[in-house]
C-alpha positions in Angstrom: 20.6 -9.8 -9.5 20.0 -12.6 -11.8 16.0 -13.6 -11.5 14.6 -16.9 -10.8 11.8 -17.9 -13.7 9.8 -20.8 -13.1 6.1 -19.4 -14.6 5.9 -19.2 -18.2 3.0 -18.4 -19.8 1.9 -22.0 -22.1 0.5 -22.6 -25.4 -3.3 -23.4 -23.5 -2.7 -20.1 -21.9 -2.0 -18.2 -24.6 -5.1 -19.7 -26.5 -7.1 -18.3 -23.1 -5.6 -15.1 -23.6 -6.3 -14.6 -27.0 -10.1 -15.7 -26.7 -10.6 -14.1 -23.9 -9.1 -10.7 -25.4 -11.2 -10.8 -28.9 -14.4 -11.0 -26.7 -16.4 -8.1 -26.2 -16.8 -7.0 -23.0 -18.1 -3.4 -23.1 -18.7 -1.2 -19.6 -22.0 -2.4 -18.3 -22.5 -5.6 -20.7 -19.2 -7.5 -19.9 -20.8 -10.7 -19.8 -19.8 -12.5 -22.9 -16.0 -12.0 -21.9 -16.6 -12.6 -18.2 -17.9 -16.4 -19.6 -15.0 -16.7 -21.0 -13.0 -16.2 -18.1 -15.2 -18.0 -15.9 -14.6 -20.8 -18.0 -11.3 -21.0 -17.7 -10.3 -20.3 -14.3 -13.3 -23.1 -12.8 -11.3 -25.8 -12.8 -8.6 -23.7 -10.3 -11.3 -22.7 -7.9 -14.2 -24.3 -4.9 -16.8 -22.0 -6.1 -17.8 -19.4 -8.7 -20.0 -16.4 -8.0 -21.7 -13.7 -9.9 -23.1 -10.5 -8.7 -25.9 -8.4 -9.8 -23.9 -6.7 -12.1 -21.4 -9.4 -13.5 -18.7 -9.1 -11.1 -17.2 -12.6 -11.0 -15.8 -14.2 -8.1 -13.8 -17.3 -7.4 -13.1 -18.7 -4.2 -10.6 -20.9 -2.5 -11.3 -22.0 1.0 -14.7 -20.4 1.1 -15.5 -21.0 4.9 -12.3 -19.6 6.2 -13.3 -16.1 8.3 -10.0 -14.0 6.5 -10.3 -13.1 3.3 -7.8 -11.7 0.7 -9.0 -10.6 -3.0 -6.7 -10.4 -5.9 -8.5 -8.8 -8.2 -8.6 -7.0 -11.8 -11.5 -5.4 -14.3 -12.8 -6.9 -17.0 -14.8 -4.2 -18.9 -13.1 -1.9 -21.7 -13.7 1.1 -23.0 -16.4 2.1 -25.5 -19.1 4.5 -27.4 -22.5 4.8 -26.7 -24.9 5.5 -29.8 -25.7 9.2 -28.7 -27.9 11.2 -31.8 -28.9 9.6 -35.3 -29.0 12.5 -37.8 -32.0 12.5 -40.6 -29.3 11.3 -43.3 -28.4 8.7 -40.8 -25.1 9.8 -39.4 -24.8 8.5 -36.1 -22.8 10.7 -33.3 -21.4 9.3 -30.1 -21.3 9.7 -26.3 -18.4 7.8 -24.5 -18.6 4.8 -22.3 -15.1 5.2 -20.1 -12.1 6.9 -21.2 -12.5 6.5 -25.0 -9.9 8.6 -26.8 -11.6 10.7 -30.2 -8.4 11.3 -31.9 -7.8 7.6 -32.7 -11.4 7.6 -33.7 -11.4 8.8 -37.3 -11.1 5.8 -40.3 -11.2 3.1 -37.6 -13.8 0.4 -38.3 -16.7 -0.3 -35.2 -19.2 -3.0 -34.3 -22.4 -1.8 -33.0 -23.9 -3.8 -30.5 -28.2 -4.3 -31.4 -30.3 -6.6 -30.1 -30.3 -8.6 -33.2 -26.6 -9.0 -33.5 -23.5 -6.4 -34.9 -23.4 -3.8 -37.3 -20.5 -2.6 -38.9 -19.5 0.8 -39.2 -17.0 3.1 -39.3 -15.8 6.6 -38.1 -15.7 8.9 -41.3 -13.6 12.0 -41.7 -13.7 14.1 -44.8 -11.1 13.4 -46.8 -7.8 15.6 -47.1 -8.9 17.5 -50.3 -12.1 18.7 -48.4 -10.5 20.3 -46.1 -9.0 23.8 -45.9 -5.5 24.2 -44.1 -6.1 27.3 -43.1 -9.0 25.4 -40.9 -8.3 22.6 -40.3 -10.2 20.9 -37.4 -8.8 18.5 -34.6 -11.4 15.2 -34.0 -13.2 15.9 -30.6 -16.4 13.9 -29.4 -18.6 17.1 -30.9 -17.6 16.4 -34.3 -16.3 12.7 -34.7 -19.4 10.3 -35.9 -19.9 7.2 -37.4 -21.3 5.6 -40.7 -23.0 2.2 -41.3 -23.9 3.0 -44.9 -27.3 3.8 -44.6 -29.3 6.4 -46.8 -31.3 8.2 -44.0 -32.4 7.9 -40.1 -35.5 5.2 -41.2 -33.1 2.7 -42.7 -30.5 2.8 -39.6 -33.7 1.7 -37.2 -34.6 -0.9 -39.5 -30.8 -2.0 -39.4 -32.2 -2.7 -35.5 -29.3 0.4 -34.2 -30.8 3.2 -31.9 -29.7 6.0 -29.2 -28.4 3.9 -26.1 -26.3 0.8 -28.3 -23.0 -0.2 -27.2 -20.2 0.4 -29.8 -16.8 -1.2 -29.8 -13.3 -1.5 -31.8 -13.2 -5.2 -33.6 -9.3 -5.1 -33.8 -7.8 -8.6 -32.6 -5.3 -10.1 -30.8 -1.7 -10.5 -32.2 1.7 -10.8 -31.0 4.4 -8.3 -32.1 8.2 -9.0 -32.2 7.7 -13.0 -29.8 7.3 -10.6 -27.0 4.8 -7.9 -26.8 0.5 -8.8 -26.9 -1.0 -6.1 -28.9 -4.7 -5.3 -28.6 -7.6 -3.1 -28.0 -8.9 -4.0 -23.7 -5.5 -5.1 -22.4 -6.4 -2.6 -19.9 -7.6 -4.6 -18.4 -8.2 -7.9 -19.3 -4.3 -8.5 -18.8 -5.2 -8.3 -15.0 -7.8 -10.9 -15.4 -5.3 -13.1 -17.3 -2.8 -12.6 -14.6 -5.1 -13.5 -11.7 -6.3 -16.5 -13.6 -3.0 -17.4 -14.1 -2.2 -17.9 -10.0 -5.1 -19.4 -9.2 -3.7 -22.2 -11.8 -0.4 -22.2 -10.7 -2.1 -22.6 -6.8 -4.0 -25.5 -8.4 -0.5 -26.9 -9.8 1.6 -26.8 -7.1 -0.9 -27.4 -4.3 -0.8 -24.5 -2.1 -2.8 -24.5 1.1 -3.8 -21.4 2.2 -4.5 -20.5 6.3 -7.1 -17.9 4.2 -9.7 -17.5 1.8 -8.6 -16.5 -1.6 -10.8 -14.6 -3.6 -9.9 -14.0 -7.4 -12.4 -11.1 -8.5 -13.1 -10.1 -12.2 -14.9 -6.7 -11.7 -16.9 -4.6 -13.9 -17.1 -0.9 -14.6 -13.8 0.4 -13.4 -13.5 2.2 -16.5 -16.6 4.5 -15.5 -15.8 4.7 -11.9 -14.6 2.2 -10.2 -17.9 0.8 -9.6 -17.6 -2.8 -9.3 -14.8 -2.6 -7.2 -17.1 -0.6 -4.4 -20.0 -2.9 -5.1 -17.6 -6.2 -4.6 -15.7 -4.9 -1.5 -19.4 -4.3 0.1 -20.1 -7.9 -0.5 -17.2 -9.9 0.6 -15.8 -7.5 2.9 -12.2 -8.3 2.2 -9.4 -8.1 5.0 -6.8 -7.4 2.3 -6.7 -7.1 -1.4 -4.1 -7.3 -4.1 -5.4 -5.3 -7.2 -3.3 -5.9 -10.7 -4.2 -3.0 -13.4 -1.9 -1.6 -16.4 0.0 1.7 -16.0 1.9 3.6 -19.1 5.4 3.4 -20.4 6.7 6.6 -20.1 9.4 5.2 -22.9 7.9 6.9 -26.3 7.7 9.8 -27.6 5.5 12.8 -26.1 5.1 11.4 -22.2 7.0 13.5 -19.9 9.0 10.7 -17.4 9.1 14.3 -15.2 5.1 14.2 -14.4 4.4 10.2 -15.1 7.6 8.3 -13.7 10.4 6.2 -15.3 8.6 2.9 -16.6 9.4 1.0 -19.4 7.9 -2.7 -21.0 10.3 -5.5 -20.5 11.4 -4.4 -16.8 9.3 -5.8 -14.4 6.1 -5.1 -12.4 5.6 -1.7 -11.2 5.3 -2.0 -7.5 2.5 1.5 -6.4 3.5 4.3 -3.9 0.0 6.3 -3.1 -2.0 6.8 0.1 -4.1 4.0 -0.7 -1.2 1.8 -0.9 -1.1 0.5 2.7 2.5 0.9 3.6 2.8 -2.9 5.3 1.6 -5.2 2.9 3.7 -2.8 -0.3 6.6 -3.6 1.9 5.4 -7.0 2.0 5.6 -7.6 -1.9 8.8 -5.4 -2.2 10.5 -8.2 0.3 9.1 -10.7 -2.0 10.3 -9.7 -5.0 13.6 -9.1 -4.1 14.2 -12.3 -2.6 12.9 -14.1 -4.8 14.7 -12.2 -7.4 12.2 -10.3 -9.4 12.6 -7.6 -11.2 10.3 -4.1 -10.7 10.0 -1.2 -10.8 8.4 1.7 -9.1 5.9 4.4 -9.5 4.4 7.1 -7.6 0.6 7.7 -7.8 0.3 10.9 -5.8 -3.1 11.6 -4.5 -4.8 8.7 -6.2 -4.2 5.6 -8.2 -7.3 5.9 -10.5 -7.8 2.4 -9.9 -9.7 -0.2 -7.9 -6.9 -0.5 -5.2 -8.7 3.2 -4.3 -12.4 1.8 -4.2 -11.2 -1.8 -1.8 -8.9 0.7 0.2 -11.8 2.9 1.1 -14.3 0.8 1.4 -16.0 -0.7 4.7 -13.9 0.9 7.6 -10.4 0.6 5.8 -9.2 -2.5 3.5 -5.4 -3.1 3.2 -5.1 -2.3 0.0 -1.8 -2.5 -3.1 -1.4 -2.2 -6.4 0.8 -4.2 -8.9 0.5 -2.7 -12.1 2.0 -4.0 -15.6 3.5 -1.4 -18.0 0.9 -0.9 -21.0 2.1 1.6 -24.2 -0.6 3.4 -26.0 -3.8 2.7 -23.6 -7.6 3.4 -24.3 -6.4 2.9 -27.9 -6.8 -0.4 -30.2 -3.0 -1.2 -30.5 -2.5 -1.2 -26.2 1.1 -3.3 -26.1 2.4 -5.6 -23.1 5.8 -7.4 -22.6 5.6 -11.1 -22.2 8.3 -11.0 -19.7 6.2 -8.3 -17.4 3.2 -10.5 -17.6 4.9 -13.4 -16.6 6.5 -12.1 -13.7 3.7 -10.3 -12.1 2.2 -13.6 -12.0 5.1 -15.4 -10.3 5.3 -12.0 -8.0 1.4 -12.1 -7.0 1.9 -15.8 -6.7 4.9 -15.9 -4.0 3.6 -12.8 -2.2 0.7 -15.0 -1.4 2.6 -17.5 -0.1 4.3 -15.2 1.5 1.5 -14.2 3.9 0.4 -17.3 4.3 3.6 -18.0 6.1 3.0 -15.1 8.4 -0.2 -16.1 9.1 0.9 -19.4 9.9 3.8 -18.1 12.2 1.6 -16.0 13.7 -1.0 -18.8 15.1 
């Protein structure tokens, strides 16, 4: 099946991507990256609007009675300032799903009300430590320095218990193809969405519907933006694009997490939030447009917003298009160009897609 490729991602893209990827967006204070992306996908869009809690939403045909989402999360995963010891150590509670055996050496930027502060996680040093007990990192004993003498000088420094604290590592590409960084989960999905609603905008799609392109927050602590969103708009059908993990390397058992690899497609979501009709729907489109994917099974859940929007207000019909991610809730997360690229053309003609039913149908 040779594939037809007429989205590629541009240099102005790009740029986008790798603004919008060094910009902090933390669960609960995503606001500095969701400007970014507000920014950028304006111009595409009727109308922008912001809830309570930073959820961004653009719309396309605002008045129109049906409404479909396409949606992703903007927040990543981070560290709370938990306990500042008397010789001003500082230990840490997690914000999300951050992993405390990448911790150790890595450098951090606490968030204080007067700017950053840099620090880092410390670990004593190999000739310190006995073989015989030798201790794994675990969020009891992993903590983090910012080179200050006692407890008095880190206040005066402006940190405290309750500051946000993130990983500074930036954007690069790897090898022309893959996007290394800390937050592609899931700032990928924004890019993605952002993505169709300019390539709506270039080839001048009218839609029967309304077209919602949502940038939630806090999915990383519960899916909470999602639920807050879906209550809002009350959606009639949502397309959700999140990240799920190459079961290619080493140490993943392909026996308990699927067959996915980078470079070979979109993974197209089997779970009982998936509604079957509309997974069907995007499975059509692929193949005749000549996409690639692939396929994954999610069991009881998907652990992502497609669960919040499915349950939500009576029933939603609900999928999930997910882009293969090595390495996640660390600060080297990889993508393949080509997967990124082709979820958008695939979101992009499975819209279209339903607008021809719809159109059929009246």
């Amino acid at each position: 099946m040779k594939e037809k490729n007429f989205y590629s991602i541009s240099e102005v893209s790009m740029k986008f991507l790798e603004i919008y990827l060094n910009t902090f967006s933390p669960a609960g204070d995503e606001n500095k990256g969701q400007e970014v992306w507000k920014k950028y996908i304006s111009p595409y869009v009727e109308k922008i609007e912001t809830d309570l809690y930073g959820t961004v939403v653009g719309i396309i045909n605002p008045s129109s009675s049906y409404k479909l989402i396409i949606e992703a999360h903007a927040d990543e995963i981070s560290w709370y300032v938990n306990y500042i010891t008397e010789n001003g150590i500082i230990y840490v509670s997690r914000n999300g799903g951050s992993d405390h055996q990448i911790a150790p050496s890595k450098r951090v930027i606490i968030h204080t009300e007067n700017g950053y502060v840099d620090g880092v996680f410390g670990w004593p040093a190999i000739h310190t430590r006995k073989s015989s007990d030798e201790k794994k990192p675990n969020i009891d004993n992993i903590f983090v320095d910012i080179g200050a003498f006692d407890k008095r000088e880190v206040e005066k420094m402006g940190v405290h218990v309750g500051c946000l604290i993130t990983y500074p590592d930036k954007f690069f590409l790897m090898n022309k193809n893959y996007f290394v960084c800390r937050a592609l989960d899931n700032k990928i999905g924004g890019f993605i969405i952002a993505e169709v609603a300019k390539m709506i905008k270039k080839y001048r799609e009218n839609f029967e519907f309304g077209l919602y392109f949502v940038n939630s927050v806090q999915e990383e602590i519960g899916l909470k933006g999602a639920k807050m969103i879906s209550n809002a708009i009350k959606p009639n059908m949502v397309i959700v694009t999140d990240v799920t993990h190459d079961t290619s390397t080493p140490m993943v058992d392909k026996k308990v997490l699927g067959d996915i690899r980078c470079g070979k497609g979109p993974v197209i979501v089997y779970a009982p939030s998936i509604q079957k009709d509309l997974r069907e729907l995007i499975i059509h489109t692929a193949k005749s447009k000549k996409i690639y994917f692939q396929r994954l099974v999610s069991s009881r859940s998907t652990g992502t917003d497609a669960d919040a929007f499915a349950y939500s207000n009576k029933g939603v019909v609900s999928s999930l298009i997910s882009i293969p991610l090595r390495y996640m809730h660390t600060t080297v997360e990889m993508v393949h160009k080509k997967d990124v690229e082709k979820t958008v053309q695939l979101i992009f003609e499975t819209l279209k897609e339903i607008n021809s039913k719809r159109k059929n149908k009246n």
